[in-house]
C-alpha positions as CSV (number, residue, x, y, z in Angstrom):
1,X,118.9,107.7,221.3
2,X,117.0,106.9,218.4
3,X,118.0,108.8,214.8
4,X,115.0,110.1,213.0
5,X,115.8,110.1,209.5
6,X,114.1,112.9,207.2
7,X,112.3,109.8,205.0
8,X,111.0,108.6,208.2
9,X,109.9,111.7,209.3
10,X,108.6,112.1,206.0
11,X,106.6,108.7,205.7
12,X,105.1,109.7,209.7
13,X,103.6,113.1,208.3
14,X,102.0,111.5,205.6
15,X,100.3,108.8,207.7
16,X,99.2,112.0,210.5
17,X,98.0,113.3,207.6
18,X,95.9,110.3,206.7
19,X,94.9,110.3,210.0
20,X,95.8,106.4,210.0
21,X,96.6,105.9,213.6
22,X,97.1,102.2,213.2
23,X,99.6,102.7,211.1
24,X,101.1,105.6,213.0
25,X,100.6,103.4,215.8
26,X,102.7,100.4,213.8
27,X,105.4,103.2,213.6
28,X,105.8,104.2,217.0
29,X,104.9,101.2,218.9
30,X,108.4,100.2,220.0
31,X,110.1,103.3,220.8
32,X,111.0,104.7,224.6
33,X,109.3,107.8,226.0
34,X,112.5,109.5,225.0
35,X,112.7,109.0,221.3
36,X,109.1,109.9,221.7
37,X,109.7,113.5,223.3
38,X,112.7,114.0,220.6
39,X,109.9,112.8,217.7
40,X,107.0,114.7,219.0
41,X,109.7,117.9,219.3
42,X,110.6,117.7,215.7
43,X,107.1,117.5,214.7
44,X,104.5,120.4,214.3
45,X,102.1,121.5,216.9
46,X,99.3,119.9,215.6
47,X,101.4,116.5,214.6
48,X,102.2,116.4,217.8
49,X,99.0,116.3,219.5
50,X,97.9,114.0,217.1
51,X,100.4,111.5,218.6
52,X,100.0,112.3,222.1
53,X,96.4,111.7,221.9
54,X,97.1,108.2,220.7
55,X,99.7,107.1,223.4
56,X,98.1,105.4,226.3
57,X,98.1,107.6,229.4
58,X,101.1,106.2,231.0
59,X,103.7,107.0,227.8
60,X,102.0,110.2,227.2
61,X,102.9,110.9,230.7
62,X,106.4,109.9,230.1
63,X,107.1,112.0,227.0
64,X,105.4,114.4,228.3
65,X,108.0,114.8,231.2
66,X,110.6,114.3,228.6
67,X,109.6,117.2,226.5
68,X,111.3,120.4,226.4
69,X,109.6,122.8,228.7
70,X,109.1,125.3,225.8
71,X,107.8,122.4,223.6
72,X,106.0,121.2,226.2
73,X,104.3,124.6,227.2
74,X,103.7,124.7,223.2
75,X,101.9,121.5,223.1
76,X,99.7,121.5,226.7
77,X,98.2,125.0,225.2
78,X,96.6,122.8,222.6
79,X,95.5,119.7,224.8
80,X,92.7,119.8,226.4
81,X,92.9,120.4,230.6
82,X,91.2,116.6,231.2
83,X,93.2,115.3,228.9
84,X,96.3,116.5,230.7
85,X,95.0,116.0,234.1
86,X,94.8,111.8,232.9
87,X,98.5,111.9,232.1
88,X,99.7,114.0,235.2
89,X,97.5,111.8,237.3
90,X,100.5,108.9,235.6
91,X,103.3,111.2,237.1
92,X,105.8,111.3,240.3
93,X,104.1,114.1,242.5
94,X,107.4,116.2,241.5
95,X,107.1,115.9,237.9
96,X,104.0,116.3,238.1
97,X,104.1,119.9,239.6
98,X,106.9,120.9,237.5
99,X,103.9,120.5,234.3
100,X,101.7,122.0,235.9
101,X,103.7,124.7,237.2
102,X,103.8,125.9,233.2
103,X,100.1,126.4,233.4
104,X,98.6,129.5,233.8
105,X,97.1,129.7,237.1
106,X,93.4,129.5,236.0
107,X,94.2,126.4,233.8
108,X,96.5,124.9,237.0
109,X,93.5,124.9,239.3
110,X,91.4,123.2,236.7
111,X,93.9,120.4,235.9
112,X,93.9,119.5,239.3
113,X,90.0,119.5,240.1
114,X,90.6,117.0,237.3
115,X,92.7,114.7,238.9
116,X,90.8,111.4,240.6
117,X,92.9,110.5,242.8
118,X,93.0,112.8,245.6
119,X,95.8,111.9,247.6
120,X,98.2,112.8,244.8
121,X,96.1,116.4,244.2
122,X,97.0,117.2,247.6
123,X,100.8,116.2,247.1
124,X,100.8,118.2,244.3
125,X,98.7,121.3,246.0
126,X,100.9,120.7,248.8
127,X,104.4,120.8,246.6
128,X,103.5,123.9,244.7
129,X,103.7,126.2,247.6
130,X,107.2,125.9,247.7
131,X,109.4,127.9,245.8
132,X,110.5,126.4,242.4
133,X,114.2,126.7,243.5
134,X,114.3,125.2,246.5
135,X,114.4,121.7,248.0
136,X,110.4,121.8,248.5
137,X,110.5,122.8,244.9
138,X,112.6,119.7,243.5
139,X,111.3,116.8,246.1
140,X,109.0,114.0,246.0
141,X,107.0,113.0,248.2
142,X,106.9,109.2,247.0
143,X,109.0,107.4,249.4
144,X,109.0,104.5,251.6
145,X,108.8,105.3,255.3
146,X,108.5,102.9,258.5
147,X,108.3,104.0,262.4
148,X,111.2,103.5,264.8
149,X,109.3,101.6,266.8
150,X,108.2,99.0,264.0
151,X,109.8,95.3,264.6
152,X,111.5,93.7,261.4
153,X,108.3,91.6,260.1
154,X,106.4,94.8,260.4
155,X,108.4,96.7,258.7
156,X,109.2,94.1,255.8
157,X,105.3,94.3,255.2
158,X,105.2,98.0,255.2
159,X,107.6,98.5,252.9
160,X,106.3,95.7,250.3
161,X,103.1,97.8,250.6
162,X,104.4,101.1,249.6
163,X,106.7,99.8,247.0
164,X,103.9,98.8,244.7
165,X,103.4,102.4,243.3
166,X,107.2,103.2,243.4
167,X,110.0,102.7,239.9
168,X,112.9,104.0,242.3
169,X,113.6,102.9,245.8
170,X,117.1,104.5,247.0
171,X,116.2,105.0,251.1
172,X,114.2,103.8,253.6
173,X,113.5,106.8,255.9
174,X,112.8,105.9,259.5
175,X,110.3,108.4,261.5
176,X,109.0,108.5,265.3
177,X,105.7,109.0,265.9
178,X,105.1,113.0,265.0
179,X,106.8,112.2,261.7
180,X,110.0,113.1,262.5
181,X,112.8,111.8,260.5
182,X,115.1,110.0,262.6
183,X,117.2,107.8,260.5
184,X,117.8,105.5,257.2
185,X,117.5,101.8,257.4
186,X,119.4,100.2,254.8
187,X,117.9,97.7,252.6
188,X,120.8,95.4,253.4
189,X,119.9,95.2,257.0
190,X,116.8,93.2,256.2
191,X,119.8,90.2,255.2
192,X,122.1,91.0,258.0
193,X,119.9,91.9,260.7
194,X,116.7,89.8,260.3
195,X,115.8,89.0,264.0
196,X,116.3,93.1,264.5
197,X,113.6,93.8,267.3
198,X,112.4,97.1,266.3
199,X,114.2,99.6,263.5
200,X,115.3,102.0,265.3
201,X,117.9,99.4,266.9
202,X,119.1,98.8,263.7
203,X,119.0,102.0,261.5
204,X,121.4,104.4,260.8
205,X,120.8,107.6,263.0
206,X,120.8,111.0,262.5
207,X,120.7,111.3,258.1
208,X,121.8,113.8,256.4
209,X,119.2,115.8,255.0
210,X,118.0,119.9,253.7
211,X,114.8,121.5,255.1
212,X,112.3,122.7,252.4
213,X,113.6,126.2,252.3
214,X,116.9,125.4,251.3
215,X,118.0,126.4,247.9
216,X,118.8,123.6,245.4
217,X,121.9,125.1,244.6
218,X,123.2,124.2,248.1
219,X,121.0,120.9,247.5
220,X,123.4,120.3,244.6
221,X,126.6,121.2,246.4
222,X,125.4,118.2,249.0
223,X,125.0,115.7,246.4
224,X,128.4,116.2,245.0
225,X,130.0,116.4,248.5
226,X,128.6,113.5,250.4
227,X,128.4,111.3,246.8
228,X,124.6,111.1,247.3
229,X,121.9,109.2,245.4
230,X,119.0,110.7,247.4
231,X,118.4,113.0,250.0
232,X,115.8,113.6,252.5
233,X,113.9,116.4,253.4
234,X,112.6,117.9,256.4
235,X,110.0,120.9,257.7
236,X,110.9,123.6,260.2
237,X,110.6,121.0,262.8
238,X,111.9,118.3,261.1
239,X,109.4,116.6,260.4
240,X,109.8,114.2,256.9
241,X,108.1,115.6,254.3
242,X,110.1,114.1,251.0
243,X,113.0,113.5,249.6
244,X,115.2,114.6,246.6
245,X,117.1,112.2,244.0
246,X,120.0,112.4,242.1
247,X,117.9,112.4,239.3
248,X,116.7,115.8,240.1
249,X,119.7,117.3,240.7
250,X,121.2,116.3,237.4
251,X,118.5,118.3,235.6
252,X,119.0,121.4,238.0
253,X,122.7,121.7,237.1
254,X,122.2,120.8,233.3
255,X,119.9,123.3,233.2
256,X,121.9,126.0,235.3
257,X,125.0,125.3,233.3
258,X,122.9,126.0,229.9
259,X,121.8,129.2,231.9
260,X,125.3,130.6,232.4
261,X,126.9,129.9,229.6
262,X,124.0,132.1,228.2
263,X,124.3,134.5,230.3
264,X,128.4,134.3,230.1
265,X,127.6,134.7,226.3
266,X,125.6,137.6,226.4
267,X,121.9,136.6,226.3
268,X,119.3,137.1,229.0
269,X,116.8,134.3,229.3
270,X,116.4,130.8,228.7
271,X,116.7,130.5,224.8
272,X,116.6,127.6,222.2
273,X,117.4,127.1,218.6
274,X,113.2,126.9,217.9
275,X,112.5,130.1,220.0
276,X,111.0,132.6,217.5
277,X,113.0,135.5,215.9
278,X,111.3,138.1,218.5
279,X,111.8,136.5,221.5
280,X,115.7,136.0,220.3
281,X,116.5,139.4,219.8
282,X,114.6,140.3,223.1
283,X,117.3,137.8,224.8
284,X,120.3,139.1,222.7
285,X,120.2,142.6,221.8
286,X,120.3,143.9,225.0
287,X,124.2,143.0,225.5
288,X,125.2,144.1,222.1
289,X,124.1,147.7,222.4
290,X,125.7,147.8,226.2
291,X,129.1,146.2,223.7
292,X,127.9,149.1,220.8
293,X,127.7,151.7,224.0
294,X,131.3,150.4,224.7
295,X,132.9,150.7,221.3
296,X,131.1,154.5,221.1
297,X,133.2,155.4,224.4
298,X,136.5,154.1,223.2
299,X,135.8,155.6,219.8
300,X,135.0,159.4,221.8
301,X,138.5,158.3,223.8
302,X,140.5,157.5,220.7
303,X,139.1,160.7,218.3
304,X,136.4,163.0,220.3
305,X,139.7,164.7,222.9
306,X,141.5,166.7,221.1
307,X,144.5,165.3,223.1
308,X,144.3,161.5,222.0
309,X,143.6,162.5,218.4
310,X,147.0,164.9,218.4
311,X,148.8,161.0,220.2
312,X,148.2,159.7,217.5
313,X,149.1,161.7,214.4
314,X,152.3,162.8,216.2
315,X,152.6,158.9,216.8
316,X,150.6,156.8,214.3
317,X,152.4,153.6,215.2
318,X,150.5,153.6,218.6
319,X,147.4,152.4,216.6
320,X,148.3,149.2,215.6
321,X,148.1,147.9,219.5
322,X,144.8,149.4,219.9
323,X,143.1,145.7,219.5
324,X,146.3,144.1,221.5
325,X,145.2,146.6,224.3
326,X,141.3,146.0,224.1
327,X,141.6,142.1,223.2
328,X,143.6,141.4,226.6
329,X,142.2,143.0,228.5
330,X,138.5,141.4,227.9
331,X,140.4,137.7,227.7
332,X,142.0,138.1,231.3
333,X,138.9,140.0,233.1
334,X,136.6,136.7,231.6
335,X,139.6,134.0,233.0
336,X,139.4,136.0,236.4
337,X,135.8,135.9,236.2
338,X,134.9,132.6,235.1
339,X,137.7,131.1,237.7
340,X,135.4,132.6,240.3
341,X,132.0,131.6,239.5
342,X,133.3,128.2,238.8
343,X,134.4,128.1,242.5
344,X,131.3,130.2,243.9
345,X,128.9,127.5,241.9
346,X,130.5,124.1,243.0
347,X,131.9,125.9,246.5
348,X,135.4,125.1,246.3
349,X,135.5,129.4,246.9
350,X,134.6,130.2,250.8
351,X,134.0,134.2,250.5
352,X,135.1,133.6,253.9
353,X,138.8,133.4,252.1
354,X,138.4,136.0,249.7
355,X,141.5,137.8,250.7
356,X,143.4,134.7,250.2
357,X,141.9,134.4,246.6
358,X,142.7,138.1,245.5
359,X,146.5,137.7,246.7
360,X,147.1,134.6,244.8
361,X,145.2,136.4,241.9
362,X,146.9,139.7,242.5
363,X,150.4,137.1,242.5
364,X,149.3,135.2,239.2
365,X,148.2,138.8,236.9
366,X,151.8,139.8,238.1
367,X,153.5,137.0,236.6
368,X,151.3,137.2,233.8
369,X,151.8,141.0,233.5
370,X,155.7,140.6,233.7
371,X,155.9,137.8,231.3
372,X,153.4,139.7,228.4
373,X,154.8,143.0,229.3
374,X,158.7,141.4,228.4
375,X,157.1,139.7,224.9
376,X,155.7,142.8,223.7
377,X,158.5,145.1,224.6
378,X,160.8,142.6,222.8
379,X,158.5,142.5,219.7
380,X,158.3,146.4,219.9
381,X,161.8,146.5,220.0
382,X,162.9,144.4,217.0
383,X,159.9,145.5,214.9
384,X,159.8,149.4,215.5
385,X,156.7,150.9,215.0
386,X,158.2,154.1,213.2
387,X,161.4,155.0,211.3
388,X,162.3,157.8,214.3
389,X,164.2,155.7,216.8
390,X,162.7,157.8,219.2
391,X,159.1,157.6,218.6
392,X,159.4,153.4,218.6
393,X,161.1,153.6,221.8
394,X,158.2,155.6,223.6
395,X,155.6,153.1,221.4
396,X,157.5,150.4,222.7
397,X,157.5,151.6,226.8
398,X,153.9,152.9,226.3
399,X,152.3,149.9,225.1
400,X,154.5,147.1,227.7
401,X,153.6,149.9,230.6
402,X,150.1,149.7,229.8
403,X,149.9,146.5,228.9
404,X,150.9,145.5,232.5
405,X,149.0,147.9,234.2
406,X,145.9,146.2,231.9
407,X,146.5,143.1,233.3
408,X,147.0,144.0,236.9
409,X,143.6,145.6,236.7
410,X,141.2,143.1,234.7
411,X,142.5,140.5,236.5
412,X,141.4,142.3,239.9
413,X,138.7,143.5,238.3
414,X,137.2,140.1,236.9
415,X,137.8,138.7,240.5
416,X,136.4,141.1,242.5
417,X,133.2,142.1,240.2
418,X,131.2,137.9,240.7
419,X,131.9,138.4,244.2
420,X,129.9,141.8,244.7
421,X,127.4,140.4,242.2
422,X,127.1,137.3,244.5
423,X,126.7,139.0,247.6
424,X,124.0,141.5,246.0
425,X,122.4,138.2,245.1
426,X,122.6,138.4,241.0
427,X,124.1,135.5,239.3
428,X,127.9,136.1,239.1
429,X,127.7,134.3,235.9
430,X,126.8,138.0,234.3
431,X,130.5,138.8,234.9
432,X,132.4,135.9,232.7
433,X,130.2,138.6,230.0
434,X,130.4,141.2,227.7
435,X,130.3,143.1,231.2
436,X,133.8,142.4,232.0
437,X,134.8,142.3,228.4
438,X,133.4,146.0,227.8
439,X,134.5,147.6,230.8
440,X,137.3,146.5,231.0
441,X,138.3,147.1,226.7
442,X,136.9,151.2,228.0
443,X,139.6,150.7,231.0
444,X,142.7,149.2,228.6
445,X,142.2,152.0,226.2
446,X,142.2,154.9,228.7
447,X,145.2,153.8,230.1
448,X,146.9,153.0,227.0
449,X,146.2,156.7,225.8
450,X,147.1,158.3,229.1
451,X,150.8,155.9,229.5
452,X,151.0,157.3,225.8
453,X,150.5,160.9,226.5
454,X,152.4,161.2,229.3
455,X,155.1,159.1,228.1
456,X,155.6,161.5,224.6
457,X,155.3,165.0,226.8
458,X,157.9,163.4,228.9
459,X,160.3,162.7,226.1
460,X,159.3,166.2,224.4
461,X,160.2,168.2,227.6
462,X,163.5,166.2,228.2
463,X,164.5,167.2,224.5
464,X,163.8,170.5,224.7
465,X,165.5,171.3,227.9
């Protein structure tokens, strides 16, 4: 990837300015579609049209595909709907509908009464009925495909004749006569097997492959299973109607992984570092006043009950593991959690074994729990908390009780919570959150003041009987 240093950037805005394309052109000339996109994305909006306009259809095509979607929504508001229409008309029918797919729908309909060549306006009418997170949604329908019945000259010629408009040929899919996908014939085959009477003798049979409706999550989980390159896909009937590439698939988990670490972070929505201030506090905010709701309730349990307030002025030491409380709890919920959505996204978790998962979670929070619970009664006990022996000693048992009961619970609690929220269908990914964090911080505190309470009316009965 190609730096941009601020001199160069610098010397480019001058000669926009200008409006001297052939020098802007002298400056750009040798630099691939994806330096472009990063160039064009550091630009302005109106710089960057001024290059895109310049750059023969073909590379504007190219960067545009490369572009940020946000900066690419940004800059098609500007460009005129023919003008887009040429470069999408340059495009792989799936990229093509992922552009126009950020078009309103008035200005979708027009790009694509735009587009001359009608074959590829019907691949890409016929690809944006699909859902957008689907295998329909993700698949192309460029691909080389021969008939069973084809003999091996035949079938050499066909596929010479369809890989003229093609960059990438990773399969050649074999179909019977109602277009129903019946096998892969491997380019290799055309070495070892030239004589080959017809293809289907020849081909491998029965291909893996996904039917339109399937979701690309499941898509992705494939891929990574099977080590796949490409992937075709079939109708309700399967019949072939594209096929998905790696390619594809690498994009879908980049961006899902950028989505959950969001949402793991606290912030709804899909936001970058040039997203304005409004539409950042939109994503943000809403998680900081559920963590502000949070530190409100623990602040009514530590000082609005007149019975946690009197814990800790007959016990002030109890204070000081307030944040020990709070802290560990929200750290083990979010391991629990995130151990869990890790396995639900790449399916090493069957929720068909869930029970197996909660016992060897129950079994690792208990050795956690003993082994915490034994460092902070230790630490409690050579660093008393108070100067009455007494009072350190119920510290001491209140905060290693609670602590292990903390653990025991947010650890069962960050496990169990990704699995309801998967099978309501929400992302799970909300769970390795402040949601977790906060509830279970509320949880760690009640417990600590109840072990607390009880523990000092226990002590102040025994000593007055």
């Amino acid at each position: 990837m190609k730096e941009f240093t601020e001199e160069y950037l610098h010397n480019l805005n001058k000669l926009i300015e200008s409006k001297n394309e052939e020098l802007v052109r002298a400056q750009i000339r040798d630099l691939h579609p994806a330096d472009l996109a990063e160039l064009v994305g550091d630009l302005d909006d109106e710089e960057a049209l001024f290059i895109m306009l310049m750059l023969d259809d073909e590379t504007a095509a190219d960067v545009l595909v490369e572009l940020d979607e946000d900066q690419r929504h940004d800059l098609m508001e500007l460009m005129p709907n023919e003008e887009i229409a040429k470069q999408v008309e340059q495009m792989d029918a799936d990229d093509a509908v992922d552009v126009i797919q950020e078009l309103d729908e008035e200005d979708r309909e027009d790009v694509i009464s735009h587009i001359d060549d009608v074959e590829q306006a019907g691949d890409i009418v016929d690809l944006l009925k699909y859902d957008e997170d689907t295998a329909g949604g993700y698949m192309s329908t460029e691909m080389i495909v021969v008939n069973e019945n084809m003999s091996m000259p035949d079938c050499i010629k066909a596929m010479r004749q369809q890989a003229e408009d093609m960059d990438e040929i990773y399969n050649i899919y074999v179909v019977d006569d109602d277009k129903r996908l019946k096998g892969i014939f491997p380019l290799k085959t055309t070495i070892t097997n030239p004589s080959a009477s017809k293809i289907k003798h020849v081909m491998e049979p029965d291909p893996l492959c996904v039917r339109t409706d399937t979701h690309i999550e499941d898509v992705a989980l494939d891929f990574e299973k099977y080590d796949l390159v490409a992937m075709p896909v079939v109708d309700s009937i399967g019949r072939l109607v594209g096929s998905i590439s790696v390619d594809d698939i690498i994009d879908r988990v980049r961006e899902q992984g950028e989505d959950d670490y969001q949402l793991a972070s606290g912030i709804w929505g899909d936001i970058e570092t040039n997203d304005s201030v409004f539409r950042q506090v939109r994503a943000r905010l809403p998680w900081l006043l559920i963590g502000l709701v949070g530190g409100i309730i623990n602040a009514l349990i530590l000082g609005g009950g007149e019975g946690d307030a009197d814990l800790l002025r007959i016990l002030p030491g109890l204070a000081l593991f307030i944040p020990l409380i709070g802290g560990t709890g929200g750290n083990v919920g979010t391991q629990s959690s995130a151990i869990v959505v890790q396995g639900l996204a790449n399916g090493s978790l069957d929720v068909k074994h869930v029970g197996k998962h909660l016992f060897k979670e129950f079994s690792t929070a208990l050795i956690n729990a003993l082994v915490m619970g034994l460092l902070i009664f230790l630490y409690a006990h050579f660093f008393p908390v108070d100067d009455d022996p007494t009072k350190s000693y119920i510290a001491a048992m209140a905060v290693t009780t609670s602590l292990f009961l903390v653990v025991m619970f947010a650890s069962l609690f960050g496990t169990i919570v990704p699995l309801v929220l998967e099978r309501l269908k929400i992302d799970p990914a909300i769970a390795t959150g402040p949601f977790v964090t906060v509830t279970n911080d509320i949880v760690g505190i009640t417990i600590y003041m109840a072990i607390s309470g009880w523990l000092i009316n226990l002590f102040t009965n025994l000593m007055v009987s």
